[in-house]
Residue, then its C-alpha position, 0 to 999 in steps of 0.5 A: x500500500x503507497x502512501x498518500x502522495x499529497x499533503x503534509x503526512x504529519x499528524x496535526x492538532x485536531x479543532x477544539x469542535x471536532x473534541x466535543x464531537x468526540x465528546x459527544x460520541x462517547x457521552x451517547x455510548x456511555x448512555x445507549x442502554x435502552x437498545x440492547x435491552x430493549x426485547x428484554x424490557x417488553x418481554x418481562x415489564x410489559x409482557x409481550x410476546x417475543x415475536x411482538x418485542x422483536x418486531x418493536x426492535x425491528x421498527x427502531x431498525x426502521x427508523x435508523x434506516x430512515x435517519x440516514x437519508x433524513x439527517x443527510x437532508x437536514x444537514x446539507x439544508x439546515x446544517x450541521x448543528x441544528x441537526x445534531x441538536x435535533x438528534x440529541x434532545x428530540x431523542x431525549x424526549x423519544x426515550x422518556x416517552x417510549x418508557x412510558x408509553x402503554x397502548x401499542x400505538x404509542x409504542x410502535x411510533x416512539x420505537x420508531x421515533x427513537x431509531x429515526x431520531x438517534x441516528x440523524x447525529x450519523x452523517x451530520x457528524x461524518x459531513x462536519x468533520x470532513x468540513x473541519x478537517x483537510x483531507x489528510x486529517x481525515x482517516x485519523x479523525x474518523x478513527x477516533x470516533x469510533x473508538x469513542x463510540x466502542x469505548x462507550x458501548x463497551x462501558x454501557x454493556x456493562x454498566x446497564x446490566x447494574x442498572x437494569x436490576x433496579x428496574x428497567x425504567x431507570x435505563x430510559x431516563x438515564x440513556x435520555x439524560x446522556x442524550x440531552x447532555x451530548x446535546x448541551x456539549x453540541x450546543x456550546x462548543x460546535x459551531x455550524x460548519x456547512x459550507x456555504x453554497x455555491x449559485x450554481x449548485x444552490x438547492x441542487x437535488x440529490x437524486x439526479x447526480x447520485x443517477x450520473x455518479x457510476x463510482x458513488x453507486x458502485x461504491x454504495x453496492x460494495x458497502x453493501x457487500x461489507x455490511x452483508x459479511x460483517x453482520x454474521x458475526x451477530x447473526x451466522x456467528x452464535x448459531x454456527x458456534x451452538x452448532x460446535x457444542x459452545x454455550x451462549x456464554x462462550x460466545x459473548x466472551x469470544x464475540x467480546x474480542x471484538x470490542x477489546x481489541x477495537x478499544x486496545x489496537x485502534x489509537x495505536x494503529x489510527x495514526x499509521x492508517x493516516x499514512x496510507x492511501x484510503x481507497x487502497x486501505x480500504x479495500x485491504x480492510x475488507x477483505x481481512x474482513x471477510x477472509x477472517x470470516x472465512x476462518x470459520x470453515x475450519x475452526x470448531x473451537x473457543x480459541x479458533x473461533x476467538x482467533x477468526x474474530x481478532x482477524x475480522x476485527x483489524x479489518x473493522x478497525x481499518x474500515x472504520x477509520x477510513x470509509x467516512x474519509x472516501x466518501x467525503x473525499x468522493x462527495x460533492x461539497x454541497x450534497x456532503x451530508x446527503x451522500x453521507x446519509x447515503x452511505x449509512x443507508x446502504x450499510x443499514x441494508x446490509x445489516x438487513x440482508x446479512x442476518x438472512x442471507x447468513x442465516x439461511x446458508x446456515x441451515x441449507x449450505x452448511x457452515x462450510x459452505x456460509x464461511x466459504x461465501x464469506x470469503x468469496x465475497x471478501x475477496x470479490x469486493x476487495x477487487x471492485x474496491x481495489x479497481x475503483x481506487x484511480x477514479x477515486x483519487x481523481x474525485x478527491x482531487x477535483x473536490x479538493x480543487x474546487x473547495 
């Protein structure tokens, strides 16, 4: 992999709003513990059935799909801040009134509201760091949001499961407090920071440059392709392990790798990722992805399976650090936080498609044959990635140009 040809390769002290950004992000995962916990909320204090709980989870997931194109709407039309701030006190209020809530109505729409609202903060946060910072700060940046987004959730998994003995009403108001929180740090501390449009280009819709936008598009399917291995590990991943004779205990330590080695490996690694050429990078990261994946045709044990999720999670971590980056360097400036919004929406179907298609491999192919896939899959996106890098470079070059 070459490094990065333009641009002065050391790292620079990062803007005082892109720290509250990071803020933001570990205050909001400190306090998600509504979420995971929610089946477990409507199953034993509101006594539905599980296949009801499940499809109440299903409508959060709906609205979060929603919130990609909404918040990347609402960024790039009535900016950046005031899309956060809607994000974080609106799902303030979302959360109090899903607890709350007792006829199903209310339930099913707060459920939704929750999952459209939390995640507008997405490609709001993505656009305003690639406004902040040049392009060669960005792989550096976006790798530590998502260290903060893991360091948090990693902390709130664990600390929710105290809270959640005294009642799992406590868990929305406190999850609704650290939303309001995030939003007060927001508030204060990060300026608007959307560019200001061109005449030309004012009021320009999305959809006709997206339909002329050949490497955006192909872009989008391959994230799909990412999104679809990557959700095995919380889909494919348990059944296959069960299949092995391992308990569910065994497979929250193992699948628990994933979050150790993010928050150990990722700071170290973030500013060695910055170096290298993202398009590249990135195609890299998704095949260890998937062939760490694929280690599950021939792993029937803990440690095997601890050593396939280790692989797959250094891919993550490249991925992650880098896949914001591409898409800022590839967007348009004025339709930023609507491409970015894009490229949420197209990992939101993966994680659709993943859990299906795994699933059903499972039981009809056989795990040979699922982890086999994984792999191939790995592989081919790795190829589309990797033959997209030239056209890449140029966008990022014009962007840059014309910024």
């Amino acid at each position: 992999m070459s490094a990065i040809a333009v641009g002065n390769p050391t790292p620079t002290a990062l803007p005082r709003a892109f720290w509250a950004l990071w803020v933001c992000q570990l205050v909001n995962r400190l306090g998600s513990f509504v979420q995971p916990f929610l089946v477990l909320y409507l199953t034993h204090d509101r006594h539905l059935s599980a296949g009801t709980a499940g499809a109440v989870a299903a409508a959060v997931g709906a609205g979060t799909v929603c919130a990609q194109l909404v918040g990347g709407w609402l960024s790039d039309r009535a900016g950046r801040r005031v899309t956060m701030l809607i994000c974080f006190f609106g799902t303030g209020a979302a959360l109090i009134l899903l607890g709350s809530a007792r006829s199903m109505v209310l339930i099913w729409v707060t459920a939704f509201l929750v999952g459209l609202l939390g995640d507008l903060f997405r490609p709001a946060v993505q656009a305003t760091v690639a406004d902040l910072l040049q392009p060669t700060e960005r792989v550096r940046a976006y790798g530590l949001l998502f260290w903060a987004i893991n360091l948090g959730f990693s902390v709130s998994t664990v600390s929710a499961g105290v809270l959640a003995s005294f009642g799992y009403g406590l868990l929305f108001w406190v999850n609704a407090a650290t939303s309001v929180i995030a939003g007060l740090v927001i508030w204060m501390m990060v300026p608007e920071s959307r560019p200001a449009p061109e005449d030309d280009s004012a009021g320009r819709s999305l959809l006709p440059v997206v339909a002329r936008d050949t490497v955006f598009l192909l872009m989008v399917l391959i994230q799909i392709g990412y999104a679809t291995i990557y959700m095995q590990g919380y889909s494919t991943l348990p059944l296959a392990m069960a299949g092995d004779g391992l308990s569910s205990r065994t497979y929250g330590l193992v699948i628990a790798l994933n979050g150790v080695v993010i928050v150990l490996a990722q700071p170290f690694l973030g500013r060695w990722m910055a170096k290298l050429d993202r398009p590249k990078l990135l195609a890299a990261s998704m095949l260890v992805v998937g062939l760490g994946f694929g280690l599950g045709a021939v792993v029937h044990t803990w440690w095997g399976y601890g050593v396939s999720v280790v692989v797959w999670t250094i891919g993550e971590i490249g991925f992650a650090a880098v896949i914001g980056a591409v898409f800022a360097d590839l967007a348009p400036i004025d339709l930023r936080g609507r491409y970015m919004g894009l490229s949420g929406m197209a990992f939101g179907v993966g994680t659709v498609i993943g859990p299906l298609v795994g699933t059903n491999a499972l039981e009809h192919l056989g795990p040979t044959a699922t982890w086999l896939g994984c792999a191939v899959l790995g592989v081919a996106i790795f190829i589309g990635q990797y033959a997209l890098a030239p056209a890449l470079h140029a966008r990022a070059e014009s962007n840059a140009a014309n910024a």
